[in-house]
C-alpha positions, 0 to 999 in steps of 0.5 A: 904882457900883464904885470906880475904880482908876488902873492906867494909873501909868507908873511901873508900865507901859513904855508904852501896850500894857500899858494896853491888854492891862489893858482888853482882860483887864477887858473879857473877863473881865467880859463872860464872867461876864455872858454865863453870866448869863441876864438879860444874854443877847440874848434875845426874849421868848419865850426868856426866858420859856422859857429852860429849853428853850432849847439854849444851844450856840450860845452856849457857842461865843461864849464859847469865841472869848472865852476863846480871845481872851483865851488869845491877848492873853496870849500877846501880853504874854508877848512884851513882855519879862521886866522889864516883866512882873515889874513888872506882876505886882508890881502886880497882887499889891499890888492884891489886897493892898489889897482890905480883904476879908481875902484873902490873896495866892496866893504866886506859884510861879515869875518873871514869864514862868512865871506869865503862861505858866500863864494862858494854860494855863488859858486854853488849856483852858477854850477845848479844853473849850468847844470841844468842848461847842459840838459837842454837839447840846445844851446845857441851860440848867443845863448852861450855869449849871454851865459859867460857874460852873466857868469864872468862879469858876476864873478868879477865883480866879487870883492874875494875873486876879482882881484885874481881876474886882474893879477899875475901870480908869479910862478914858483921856480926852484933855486937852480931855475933862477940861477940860470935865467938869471945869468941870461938876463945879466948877459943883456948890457940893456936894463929894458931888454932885461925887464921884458925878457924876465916878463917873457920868462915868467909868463912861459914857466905859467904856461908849463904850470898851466900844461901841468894842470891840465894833464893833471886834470885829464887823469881822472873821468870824473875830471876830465872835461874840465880841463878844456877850460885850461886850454882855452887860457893857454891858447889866449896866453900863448897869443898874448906871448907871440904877440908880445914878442912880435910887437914889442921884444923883437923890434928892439934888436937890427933887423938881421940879428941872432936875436931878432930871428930867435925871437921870429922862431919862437912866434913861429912855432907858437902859431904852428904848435897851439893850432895843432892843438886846438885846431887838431888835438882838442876837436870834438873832446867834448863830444867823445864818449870812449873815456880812453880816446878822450884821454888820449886827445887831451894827454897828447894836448897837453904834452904838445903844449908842454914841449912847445913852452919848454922848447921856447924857454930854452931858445929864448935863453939860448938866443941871449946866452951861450953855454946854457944848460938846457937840463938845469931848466928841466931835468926831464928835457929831451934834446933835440938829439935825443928827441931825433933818436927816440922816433928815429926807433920807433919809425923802424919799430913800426918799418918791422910792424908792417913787414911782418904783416906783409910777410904773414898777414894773419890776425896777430901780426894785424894786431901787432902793426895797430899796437904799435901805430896807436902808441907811436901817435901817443909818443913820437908822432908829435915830432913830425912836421903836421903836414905828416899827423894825417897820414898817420891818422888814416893809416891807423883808422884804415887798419882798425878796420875789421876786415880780413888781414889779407885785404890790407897788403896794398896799404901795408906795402904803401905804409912801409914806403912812406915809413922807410923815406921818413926814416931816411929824411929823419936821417938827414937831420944835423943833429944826427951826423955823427949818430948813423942807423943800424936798424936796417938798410934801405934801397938796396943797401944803403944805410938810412941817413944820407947826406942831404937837406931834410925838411925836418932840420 
């Protein structure tokens, strides 16, 4: 795991702007060099394995909205004020200073105002030069290599943008956050587990900055593609977490312990979430003209990635400390509980969507059964193991077909099958014992939520 430096010091920033302005740089400058690395692009199968005859133009223009992006962040500091920038490069220079890798500072040329305008030059032409290779027919894949070598390692090599390459900036938590990790850590007897730990835990609270981000970013068209890039960061920082875990946290605590399968439940489901992610989610965004599918893909991107990191905070305190208060983390947490009655509701919203095109397959009912299906892979989907994701995913394209409602009855009536069992094995989660379903009754009667193990405990 990276060290972590506190650049957040108001001594050193005027306020809260420049903190941001730091985070926002870090974010794009890392996600760049990411997206120009092969095994952290949003690919399937296929194109892994044929990379080498893959045309990479689309990306090459994802890349040019975040050099343009960060072009226009810098422009924003250049108007905060002359002190204040000076200040900040100063910093900037001693951080560089104190690496121990035995470079040596470039000498700066000018004031605060001269250097920061020089960033956003060379910012400006990376974005010129990128937006005129996003115009030819094709990129190869050793065309694009060569590009992100040229672009990162001139970055890089800035003396006002390196240093953000080889520093962690802290992210910021409020007071109740910091209470509640740190009465975990303080339940650890041993001062180096408490060291990695805390490394763990800011490293997953970056993470839900980063998922954030790239929500944020996926609001507006005009934005839209750039937020690739930030996934890309977040499938390089998630491995470097799961990794982390497995070599270096988990072979501290008996083989056989609480803590040690915890901690192998976390690894696990960072392996299985952020392939869905990337291997699933974020396939052909770049290619996809419908501004609202695209939309769609990269919210329930970011939602995923945004479970997955809050979920693993939470387990990785509970693995440590009891009596933790998942709510004090996030206030907007749902519990497993409430996760498991949400879809458990809108699996029967769905049971009743088709029934009613069974029972009358006109065009309204059609229309109905298709809402709800598209709103349903928006939301409550996600909480299905991934094996059941496809299913889902022909079903809605099957009935998005333009054809009579009447020549949808045979899948209609295999659709509500398969949503009236995973209903009941929906049921059969631990969580829900004590909570029975009232929506309806299946197999001749008998409520959903039978005794039983359940592959979704």
């Amino acid at each position: 795991m990276p060290r972590f430096t506190v650049l957040e010091t108001s001594a050193l920033f005027s306020n809260r702007v420049k903190y941001d302005y730091l985070f926002e740089m870090e974010m794009w400058l890392k996600g760049l060099e990411r997206f120009f690395q092969i095994d952290c692009l949003p690919l399937s199968a296929f194109e892994r394995s044929h990379a080498s005859l893959k045309n990479y133009v689309e990306e090459v223009g994802a890349a040019r909205a975040g050099v343009a992006h960060m072009a226009m962040l810098t422009t924003q500091l250049l108007g905060e004020g002359k002190e204040d920038l000076a200040s900040f490069l100063v910093y900037l220079d001693s951080q560089v200073a104190r690496t121990g890798s035995g470079e040596v500072p470039a000498r700066r040329r000018g004031n605060a105002e001269t250097e920061l305008a020089l960033v956003v030059e060379k910012l400006d032409d990376f974005a010129k030069i990128l937006d005129e290779l996003a115009r030819a027919p094709f990129v190869a894949l050793q065309t694009y290599l060569s590009l992100g070598r040229i672009v990162v390692g001139t970055l890089r090599q800035d003396p006002n943008l390196g240093v953000l390459f080889r520093e962690n900036l802290r992210p910021v938590l409020d007071k109740e956050s910091k209470q509640s990790l740190g009465r975990v850590l303080e339940s650890l007897p041993e001062p180096s587990h408490r060291g990695a730990l805390a490394a763990l835990f800011v490293a997953l609270f970056k993470g839900l900055r980063y998922a954030d981000r790239a929500r944020t970013a996926a609001e507006s068209p005009a934005t839209r593609t750039r937020a690739l890039l930030v996934f890309s960061l977040l499938k390089g920082e998630s491995e470097s977490i799961a990794s982390f875990i497995s070599k270096r946290l988990a072979p501290r605590f008996p083989e056989g312990s609480s803590q040690a399968a915890g901690l192998r439940r976390i690894v696990t489901a960072f392996e299985a979430e952020v392939k869905k992610v990337m291997d699933v989610e974020l396939v052909d965004v770049v290619l996809m003209k419908d501004p609202a599918l695209v939309l769609t893909r990269l919210e329930d991107a970011a939602a995923l990635v945004r479970d997955l990191y809050q979920q693993s905070v939470i387990s990785l305190a509970e693995t440590f400390s009891s009596g933790l208060d998942e709510r004090t983390l996030f206030p907007e947490y749902r519990t497993r509980l409430d996760q498991s009655l949400v879809l458990r509701d809108e699996l029967s919203q769905l049971v009743k969507a088709t029934h009613d095109l069974v029972k009358a397959p006109d065009k309204k009912s059609l229309r109905t059964l298709v809402a709800e299906l598209e709103s349903f892979r928006r939301s409550g989907m996600r909480h299905l193991v991934f094996k059941d994701w496809s299913l889902f995913e022909r079903f809605l394209a099957g009935f998005s077909r333009e054809r009579p409602p009447r020549s949808f009855l045979p899948a209609a009536h295999q659709f509500e099958g398969f949503l009236k069992t995973l209903v009941k094995e929906i049921g059969k989660r631990s969580v829900l014992a004590n909570h029975p379903f009232k929506g309806f009754r299946l197999d001749g009667g008998s409520p959903s939520g039978g005794p039983g193990a359940s592959r979704y405990n």
